[in-house]
C-alpha positions as CSV (number, residue, x, y, z in Angstrom):
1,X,-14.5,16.5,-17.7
2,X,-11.9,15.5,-20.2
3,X,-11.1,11.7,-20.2
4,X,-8.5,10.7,-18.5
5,X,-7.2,9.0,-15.2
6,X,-7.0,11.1,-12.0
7,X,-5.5,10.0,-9.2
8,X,-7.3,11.5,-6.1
9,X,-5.9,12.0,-2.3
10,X,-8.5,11.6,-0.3
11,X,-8.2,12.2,3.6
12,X,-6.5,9.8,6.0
13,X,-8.8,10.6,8.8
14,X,-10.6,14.1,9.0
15,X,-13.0,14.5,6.4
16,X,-12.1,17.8,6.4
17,X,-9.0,17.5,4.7
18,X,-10.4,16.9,1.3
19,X,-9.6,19.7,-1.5
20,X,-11.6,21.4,-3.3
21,X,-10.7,20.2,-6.6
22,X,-10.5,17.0,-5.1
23,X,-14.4,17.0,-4.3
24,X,-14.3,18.7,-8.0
25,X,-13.4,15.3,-9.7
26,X,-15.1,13.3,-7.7
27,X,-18.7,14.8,-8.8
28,X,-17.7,14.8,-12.3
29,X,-15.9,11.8,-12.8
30,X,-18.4,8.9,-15.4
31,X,-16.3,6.0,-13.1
32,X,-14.8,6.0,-9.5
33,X,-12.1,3.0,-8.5
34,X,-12.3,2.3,-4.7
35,X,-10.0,0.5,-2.8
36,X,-13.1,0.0,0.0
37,X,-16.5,1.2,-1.9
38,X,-17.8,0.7,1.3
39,X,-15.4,3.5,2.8
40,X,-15.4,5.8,-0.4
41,X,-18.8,5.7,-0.5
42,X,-18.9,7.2,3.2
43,X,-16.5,9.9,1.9
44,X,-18.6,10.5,-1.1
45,X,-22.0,10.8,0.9
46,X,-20.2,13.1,2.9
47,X,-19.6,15.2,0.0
48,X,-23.1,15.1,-0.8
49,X,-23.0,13.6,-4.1
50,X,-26.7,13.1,-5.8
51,X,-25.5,10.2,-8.1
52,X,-26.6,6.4,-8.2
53,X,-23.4,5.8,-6.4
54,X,-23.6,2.2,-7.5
55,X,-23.1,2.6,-11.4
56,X,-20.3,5.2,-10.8
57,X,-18.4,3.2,-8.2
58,X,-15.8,0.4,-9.0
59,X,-14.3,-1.8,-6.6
60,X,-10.2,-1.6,-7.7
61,X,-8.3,-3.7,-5.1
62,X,-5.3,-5.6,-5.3
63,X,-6.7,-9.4,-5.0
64,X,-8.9,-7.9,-8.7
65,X,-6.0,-5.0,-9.9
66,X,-4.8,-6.9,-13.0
67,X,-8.0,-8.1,-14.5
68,X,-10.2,-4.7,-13.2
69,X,-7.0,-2.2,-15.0
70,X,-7.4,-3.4,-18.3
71,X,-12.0,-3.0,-18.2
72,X,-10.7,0.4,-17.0
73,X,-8.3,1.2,-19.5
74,X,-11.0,0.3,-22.0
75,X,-13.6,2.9,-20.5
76,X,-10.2,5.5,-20.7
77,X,-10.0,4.9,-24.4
78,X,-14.1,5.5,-25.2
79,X,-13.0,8.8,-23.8
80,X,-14.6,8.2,-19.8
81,X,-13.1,9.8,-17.3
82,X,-12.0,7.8,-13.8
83,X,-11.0,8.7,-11.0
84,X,-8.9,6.4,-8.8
85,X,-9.2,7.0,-5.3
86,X,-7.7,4.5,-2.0
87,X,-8.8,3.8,1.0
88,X,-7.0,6.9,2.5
89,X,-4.0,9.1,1.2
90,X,-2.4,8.9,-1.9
91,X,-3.4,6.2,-4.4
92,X,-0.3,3.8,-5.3
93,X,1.5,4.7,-1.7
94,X,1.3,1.1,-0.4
95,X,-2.1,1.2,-2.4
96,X,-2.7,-0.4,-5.1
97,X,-2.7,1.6,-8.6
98,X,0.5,0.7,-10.3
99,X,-1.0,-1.1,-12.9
100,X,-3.9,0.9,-13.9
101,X,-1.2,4.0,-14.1
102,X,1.1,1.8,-15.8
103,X,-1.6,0.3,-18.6
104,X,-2.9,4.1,-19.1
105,X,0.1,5.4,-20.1
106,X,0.5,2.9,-22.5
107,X,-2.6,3.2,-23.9
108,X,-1.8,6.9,-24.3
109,X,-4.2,7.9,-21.7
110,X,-3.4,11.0,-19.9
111,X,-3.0,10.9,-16.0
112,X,-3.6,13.4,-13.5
113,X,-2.6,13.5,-10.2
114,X,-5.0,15.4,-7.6
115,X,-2.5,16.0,-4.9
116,X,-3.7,16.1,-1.3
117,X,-3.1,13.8,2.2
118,X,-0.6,11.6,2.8
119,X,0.1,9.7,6.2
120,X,3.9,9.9,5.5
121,X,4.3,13.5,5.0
122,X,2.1,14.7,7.8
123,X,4.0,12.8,10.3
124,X,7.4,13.7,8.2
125,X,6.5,17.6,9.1
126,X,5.5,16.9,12.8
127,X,8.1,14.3,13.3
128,X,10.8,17.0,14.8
129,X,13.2,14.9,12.1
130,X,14.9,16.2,9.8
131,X,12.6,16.5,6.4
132,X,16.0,17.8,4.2
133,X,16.7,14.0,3.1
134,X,14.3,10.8,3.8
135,X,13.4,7.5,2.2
136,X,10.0,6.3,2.0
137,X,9.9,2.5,3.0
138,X,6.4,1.5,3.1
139,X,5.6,-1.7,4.8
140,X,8.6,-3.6,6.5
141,X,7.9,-7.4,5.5
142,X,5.9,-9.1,8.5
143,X,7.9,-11.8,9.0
144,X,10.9,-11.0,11.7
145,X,13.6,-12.5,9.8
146,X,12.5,-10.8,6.4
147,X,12.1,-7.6,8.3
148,X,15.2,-7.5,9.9
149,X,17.1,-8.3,6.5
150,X,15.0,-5.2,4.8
151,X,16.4,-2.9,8.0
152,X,20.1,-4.6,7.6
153,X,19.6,-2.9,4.3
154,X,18.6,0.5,5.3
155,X,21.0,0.7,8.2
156,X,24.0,2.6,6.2
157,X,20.8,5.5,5.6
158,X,21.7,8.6,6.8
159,X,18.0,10.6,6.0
160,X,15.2,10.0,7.9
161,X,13.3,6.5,7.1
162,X,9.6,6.5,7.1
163,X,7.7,3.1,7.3
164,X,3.7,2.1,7.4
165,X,3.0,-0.6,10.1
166,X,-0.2,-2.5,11.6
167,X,-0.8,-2.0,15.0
168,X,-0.7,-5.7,15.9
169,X,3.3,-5.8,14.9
170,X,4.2,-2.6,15.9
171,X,6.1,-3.9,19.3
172,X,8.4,-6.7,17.5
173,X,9.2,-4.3,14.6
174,X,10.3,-1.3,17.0
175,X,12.3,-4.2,18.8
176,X,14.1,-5.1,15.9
177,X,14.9,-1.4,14.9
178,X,16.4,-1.0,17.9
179,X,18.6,-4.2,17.1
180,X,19.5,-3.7,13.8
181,X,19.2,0.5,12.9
182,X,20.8,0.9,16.5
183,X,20.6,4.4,18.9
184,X,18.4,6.3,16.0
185,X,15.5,9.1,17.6
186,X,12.4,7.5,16.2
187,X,8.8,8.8,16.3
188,X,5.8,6.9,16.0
189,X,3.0,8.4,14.9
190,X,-0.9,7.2,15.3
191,X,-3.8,8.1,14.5
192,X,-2.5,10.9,12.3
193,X,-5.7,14.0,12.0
194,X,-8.0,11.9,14.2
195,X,-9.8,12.6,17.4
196,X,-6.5,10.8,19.0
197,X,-3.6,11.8,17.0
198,X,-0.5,11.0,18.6
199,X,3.1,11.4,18.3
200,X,5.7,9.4,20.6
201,X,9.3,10.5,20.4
202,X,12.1,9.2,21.9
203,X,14.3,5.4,21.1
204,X,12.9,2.6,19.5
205,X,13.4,1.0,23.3
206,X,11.6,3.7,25.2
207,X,8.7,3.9,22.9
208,X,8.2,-0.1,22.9
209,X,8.4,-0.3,26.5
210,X,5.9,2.9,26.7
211,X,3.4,1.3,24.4
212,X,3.8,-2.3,25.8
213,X,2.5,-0.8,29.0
214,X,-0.7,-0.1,27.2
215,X,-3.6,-2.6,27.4
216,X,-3.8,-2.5,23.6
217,X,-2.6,-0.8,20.2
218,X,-4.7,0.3,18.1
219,X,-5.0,3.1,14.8
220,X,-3.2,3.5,11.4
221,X,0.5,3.6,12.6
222,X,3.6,5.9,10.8
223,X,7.3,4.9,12.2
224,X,10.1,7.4,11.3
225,X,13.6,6.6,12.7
226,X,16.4,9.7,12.3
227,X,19.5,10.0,12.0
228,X,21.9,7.9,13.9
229,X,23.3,9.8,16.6
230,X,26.9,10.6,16.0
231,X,29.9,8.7,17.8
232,X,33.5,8.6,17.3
233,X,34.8,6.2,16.3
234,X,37.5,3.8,17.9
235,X,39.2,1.8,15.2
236,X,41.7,0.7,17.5
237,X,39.3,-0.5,20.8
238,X,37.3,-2.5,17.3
239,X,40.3,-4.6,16.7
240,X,41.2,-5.7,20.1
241,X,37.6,-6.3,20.8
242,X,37.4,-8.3,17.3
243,X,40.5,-10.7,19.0
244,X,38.7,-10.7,22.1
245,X,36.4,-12.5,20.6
246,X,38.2,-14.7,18.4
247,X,39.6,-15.3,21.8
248,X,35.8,-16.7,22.2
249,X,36.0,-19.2,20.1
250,X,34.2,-17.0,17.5
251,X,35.2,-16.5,14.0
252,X,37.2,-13.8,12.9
253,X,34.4,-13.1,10.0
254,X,31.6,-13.1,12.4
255,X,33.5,-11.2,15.2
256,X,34.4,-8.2,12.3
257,X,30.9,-8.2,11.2
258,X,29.4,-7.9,14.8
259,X,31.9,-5.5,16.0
260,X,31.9,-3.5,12.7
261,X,28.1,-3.2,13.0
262,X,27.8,-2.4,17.1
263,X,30.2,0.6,16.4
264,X,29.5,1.6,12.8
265,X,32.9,1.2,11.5
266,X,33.0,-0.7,7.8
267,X,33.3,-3.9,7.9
268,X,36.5,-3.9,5.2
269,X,38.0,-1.1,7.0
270,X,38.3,-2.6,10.7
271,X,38.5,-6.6,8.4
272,X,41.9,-4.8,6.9
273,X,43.0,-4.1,10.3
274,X,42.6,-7.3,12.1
275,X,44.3,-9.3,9.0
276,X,47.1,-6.3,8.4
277,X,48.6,-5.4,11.6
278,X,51.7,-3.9,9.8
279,X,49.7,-1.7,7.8
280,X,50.6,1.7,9.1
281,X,47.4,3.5,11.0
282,X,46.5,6.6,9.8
């Protein structure tokens, strides 16, 4: 096999899933970079592989990525061939990989992507969202007052968003899309081509409250929010309830932001309204 980087898929749950060419590269790769070479070494043994996994196998992880991408590099340029696979899915999708990608290429060292699973797309298709338009979002930052500012960001988003999320914060971050993306149709889905795949549709609210119930949460976890259902807006009932309150002691910044956001109006649209009364209303 010619020299080169490959960037395998590998399954996110059923074994099964694995291609054909993926398996392929995997037997005739010289060097394999695991995430896990605990795991991969599971998936490899499942293929059947008849090699002393222990010279082929490299542990690639992010706490060793920067020093580990350059010994690779090195390998790439005496004409080796690797093969860079991640725990699960696609390598570099909230895996690491960047920099061994990004150090190849500038080495000259041709990469190859081995397409195959990937958490966000399988529970994109089954999702019932629409797949025309989305954004890939990866992690939400753990911390609820980080988290909250990344979803103030996404909430002008029309396409579906797609985030990754650990079980054990999977309550507090559907609680805070519910606060800040507002009425959205999310899905959750868990345990995507396991024995208990599952798919939970309905609001942020009435999933949280369904899986709160639960004695425990547990599984790899996909979130995907929709579209914001569509309401007219009311320009006019904004304003008064902007000077309502104002009338509350609150400022009149504050009250446009707040109403601006509950009804989805522009914050410089309904702030020209409150400060230009005379303006005419179209």
């Amino acid at each position: 096999m010619k020299g080169a980087l490959y960037l395998v898929s590998t399954p996110i749950g059923n074994l099964e899933d694995i291609t054909l060419r993926a398996a392929r590269v995997l037997r005739e790769a010289d060097l394999i970079a695991c995430e896990d070479t605990r795991h991969t070494r599971k998936l490899l043994n499942h293929l059947g592989l008849d090699r002393p996994l222990d010279k082929i196998m490299w542990s690639y992880h992010e706490h060793n990525e920067k020093t580990r991408a350059l010994e690779l590099v090195e390998r790439l340029k005496a004409g080796q061939s690797v093969a860079l696979v991640s725990d699960a899915g696609t390598p570099l999708v909230s895996d690491p990989g960047f920099r061994l990608v990004e150090a190849a290429i500038a080495a000259g060292i041709e990469v190859r992507p081995i397409p195959g699973p990937s958490a966000a797309l399988a529970a994109l298709a089954a999702s019932g969202l629409p797949t025309d338009s989305f954004r890939f979002c990866g992690f939400l930052p753990a911390k609820s007052a980080q988290r909250r500012q990344a979803l103030e960001e996404l909430r002008p988003e029309t396409c579906t968003l797609i985030f990754y999320e650990a079980p054990h914060r999977l309550l507090e971050t559907l609680a805070d899309i519910a606060e800040v993306l507002g009425d959205r149709p999310v899905v959750v889905a868990r345990e995507l081509t396991k024995l208990h795949e599952e798919f939970l549709r309905g609001s942020a609210d009435s999933i949280r409250r369904e899986l709160a119930a639960r004695p425990s949460i547990k599984g790899e976890i996909t979130i995907l929010a929709g579209k914001p259902h569509e309401q007219p807006a009311d320009p006019v009932a904004a304003e008064q309830e902007v000077h309502e309150l104002e009338r509350q002691g609150v400022t009149r910044r504050d009250a446009v932001k707040q109403v601006a956001k509950a009804r989805g109006i522009p914050k410089r649209e309904l702030y020209r309204r409150v400060i230009l009364p005379s303006e005419p209303r179209l």
